[in-house]
Structure formats: C-alpha cells, structure tokens
C-alpha positions in Angstrom: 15.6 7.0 -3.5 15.1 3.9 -1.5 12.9 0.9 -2.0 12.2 1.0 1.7 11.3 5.2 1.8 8.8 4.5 -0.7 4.9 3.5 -1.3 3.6 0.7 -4.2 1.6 3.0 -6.8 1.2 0.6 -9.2 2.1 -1.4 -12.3 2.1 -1.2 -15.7 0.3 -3.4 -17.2 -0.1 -2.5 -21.4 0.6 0.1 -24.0 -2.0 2.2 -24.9 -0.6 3.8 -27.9 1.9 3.5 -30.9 3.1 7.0 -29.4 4.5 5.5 -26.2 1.4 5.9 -24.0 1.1 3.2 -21.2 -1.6 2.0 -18.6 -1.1 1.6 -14.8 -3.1 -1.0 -13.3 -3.0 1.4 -9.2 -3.3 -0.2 -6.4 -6.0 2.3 -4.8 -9.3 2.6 -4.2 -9.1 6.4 -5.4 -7.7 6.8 -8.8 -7.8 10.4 -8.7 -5.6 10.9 -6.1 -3.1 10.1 -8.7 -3.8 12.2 -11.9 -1.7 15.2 -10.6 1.4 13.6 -10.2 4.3 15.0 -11.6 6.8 12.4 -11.9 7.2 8.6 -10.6 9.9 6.2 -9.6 10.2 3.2 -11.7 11.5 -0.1 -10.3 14.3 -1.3 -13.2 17.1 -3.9 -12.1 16.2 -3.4 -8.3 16.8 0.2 -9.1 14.5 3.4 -8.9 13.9 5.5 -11.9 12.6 8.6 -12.5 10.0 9.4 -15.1 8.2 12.5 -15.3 4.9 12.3 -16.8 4.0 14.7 -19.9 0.0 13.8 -19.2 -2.4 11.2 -17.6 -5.8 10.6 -17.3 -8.2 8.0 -16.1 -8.6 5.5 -18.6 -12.2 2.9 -18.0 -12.3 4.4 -14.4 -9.3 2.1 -12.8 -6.5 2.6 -15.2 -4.2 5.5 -15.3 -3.3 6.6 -18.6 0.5 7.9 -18.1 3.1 9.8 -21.1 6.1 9.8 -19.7 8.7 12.9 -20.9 11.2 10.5 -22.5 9.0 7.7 -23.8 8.0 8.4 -27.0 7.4 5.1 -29.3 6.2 1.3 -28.9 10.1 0.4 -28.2 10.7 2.5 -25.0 6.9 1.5 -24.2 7.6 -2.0 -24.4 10.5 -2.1 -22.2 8.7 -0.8 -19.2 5.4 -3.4 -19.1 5.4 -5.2 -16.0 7.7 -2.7 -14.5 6.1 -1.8 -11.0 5.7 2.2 -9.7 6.8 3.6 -6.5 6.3 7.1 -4.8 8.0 8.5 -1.6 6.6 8.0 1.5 5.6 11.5 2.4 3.3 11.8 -0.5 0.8 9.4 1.1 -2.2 11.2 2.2 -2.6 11.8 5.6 -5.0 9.0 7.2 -7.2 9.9 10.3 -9.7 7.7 12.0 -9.8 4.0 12.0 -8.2 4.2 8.9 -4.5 3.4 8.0 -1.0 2.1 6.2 0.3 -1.1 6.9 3.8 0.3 7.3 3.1 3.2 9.6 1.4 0.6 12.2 4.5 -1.5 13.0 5.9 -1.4 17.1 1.8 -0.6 17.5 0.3 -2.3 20.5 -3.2 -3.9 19.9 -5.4 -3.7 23.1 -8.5 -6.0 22.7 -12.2 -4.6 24.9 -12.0 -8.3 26.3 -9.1 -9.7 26.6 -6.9 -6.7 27.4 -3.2 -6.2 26.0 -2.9 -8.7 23.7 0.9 -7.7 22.1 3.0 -5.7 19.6 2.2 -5.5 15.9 5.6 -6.9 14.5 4.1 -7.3 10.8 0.8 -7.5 8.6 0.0 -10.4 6.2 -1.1 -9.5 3.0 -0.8 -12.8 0.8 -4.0 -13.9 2.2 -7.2 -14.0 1.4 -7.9 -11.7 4.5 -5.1 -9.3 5.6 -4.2 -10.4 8.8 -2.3 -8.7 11.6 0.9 -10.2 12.7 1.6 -10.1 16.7 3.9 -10.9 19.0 3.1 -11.7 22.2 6.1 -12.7 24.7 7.8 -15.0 22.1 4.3 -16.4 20.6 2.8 -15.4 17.2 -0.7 -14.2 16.9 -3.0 -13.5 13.7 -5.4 -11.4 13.9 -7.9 -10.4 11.1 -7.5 -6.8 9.6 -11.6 -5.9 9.2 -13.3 -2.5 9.7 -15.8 -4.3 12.4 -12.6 -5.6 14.5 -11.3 -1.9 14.7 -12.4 0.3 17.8 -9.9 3.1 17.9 -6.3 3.9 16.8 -4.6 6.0 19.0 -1.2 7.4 16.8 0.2 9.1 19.9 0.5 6.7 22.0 1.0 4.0 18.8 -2.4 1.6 20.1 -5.1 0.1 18.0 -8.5 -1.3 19.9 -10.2 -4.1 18.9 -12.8 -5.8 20.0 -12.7 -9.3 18.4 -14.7 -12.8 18.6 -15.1 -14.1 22.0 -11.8 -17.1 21.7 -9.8 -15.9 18.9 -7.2 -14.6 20.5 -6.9 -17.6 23.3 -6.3 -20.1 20.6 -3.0 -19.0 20.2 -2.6 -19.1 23.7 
C-alpha cells in the first residue's frame, strides 16, 4: 500500500497502558466512525505497516483508545508514539452535498454566481489559518477561501463547485 492511495487517520500521541495500549489523537470530526476498524497502516521509515487492532474505544470523547495484535508491553508501545495512521482511500465515507475531500476535488472547475468561470482547482492549502483553494487560471494563481457560506453547489459529474464569493475577491488576482 501506497502513501498516495491512502487517507490521514491519525496520530499517536501517548501510551495509555503498561500493557501496550496507545492513544490516537484522529483527525475527524466523528470519532466513531473509527471504532470498528479492523486493522491500520502505520507510517514507519516512509513505509506502511500493518497493525490489526485487538480493541479500541473512545477515550475523553476525542481520543481513540487502540491494542494492537502484536503490541503487547511499554517497549513496542514506545516505539510507535508520534508514528502517524493511514487508511486506504476507499474506506472514506461517501460525501454528498456541499460536503467534500480535499483530494477527490483536484482538475474541479470553480464557477463563481458573479464572476462566471473563474479556473481549475490545481491544489488546496491547508497550512493556513483558513483552508484556501488553490486555482489556476490561464497561467495565474488564485486563492480562494474554503468556507461553508462560499459554497453553492458541487456538481461530481460534471467535476464543478459554485460559489458565490465577496464582490472583488477574485479580481484582485486579476
């Protein structure tokens, strides 16, 4: 498995237990989405692992809880803190709505109700404050925040997003 065919879950962030337990800090809004898995890929030496989890459960509401099968003492629990968790694309949860994954929006076009065809989403900032989207427009860069209010409709079919953003954000790049 591949880096690049997989999902961020989370990371682990502590031991919970002399007996090997561990908590994972997820990078989710819904936690329980994650307490059936079965088994996760492990990111160790730029390589993916798989552990198979013995049990989990939510731990203060935000943390998952995790056994793994093979990690039985403080040693082996040790090793993997800081260690970040990945899961194969096709597990995601279908979105529907306004709602979606930054990597399934790439080659989208964004359509804006006043300015028209603005250009193709080529990327999506995330080291900001506010996610932005990343655009290209005939050679020319332009960012665009990511917010709920910006977003009219996203049409997967024929790969568009509609906004309808401030009056002048978009010409300033222009």
């Amino acid at each position: 498995m591949q880096k690049k065919d997989c999902f961020f879950v989370g990371k682990i962030v502590k031991k919970y237990s002399f007996k090997g337990e561990l908590l994972i800090k997820l990078d989710t809004d819904d936690p329980h989405q994650f307490l059936k898995m079965e088994s996760v890929f492990v990111e160790i030496h730029k390589n993916l692992i798989p552990f198979f989890i013995e049990k989990s459960s939510l731990h203060k509401s935000t943390l998952l809880r995790v056994q793994f099968d093979e990690v039985t003492c403080e040693e082996d629990a040790n090793a993997l803190i800081g260690k970040e968790l990945y899961l194969p694309l096709d597990l995601l949860p279908k979105l529907s709505g306004t709602k979606f994954y930054y990597h399934e929006i790439i080659g989208f076009q964004i359509v804006d109700a006043t300015f028209g065809m603005v250009g193709t989403i080529i990327g999506v900032n995330d080291h900001t404050a506010q996610h932005l989207f990343v655009i290209d427009r005939d050679g020319t860069e332009i960012l665009i925040p990511i917010n709920d209010q910006f977003v009219k409709e996203i049409n997967r079919a024929s790969k568009e997003i509609h906004l309808d953003v401030p009056e002048g954000l978009i010409e300033l790049y222009l």
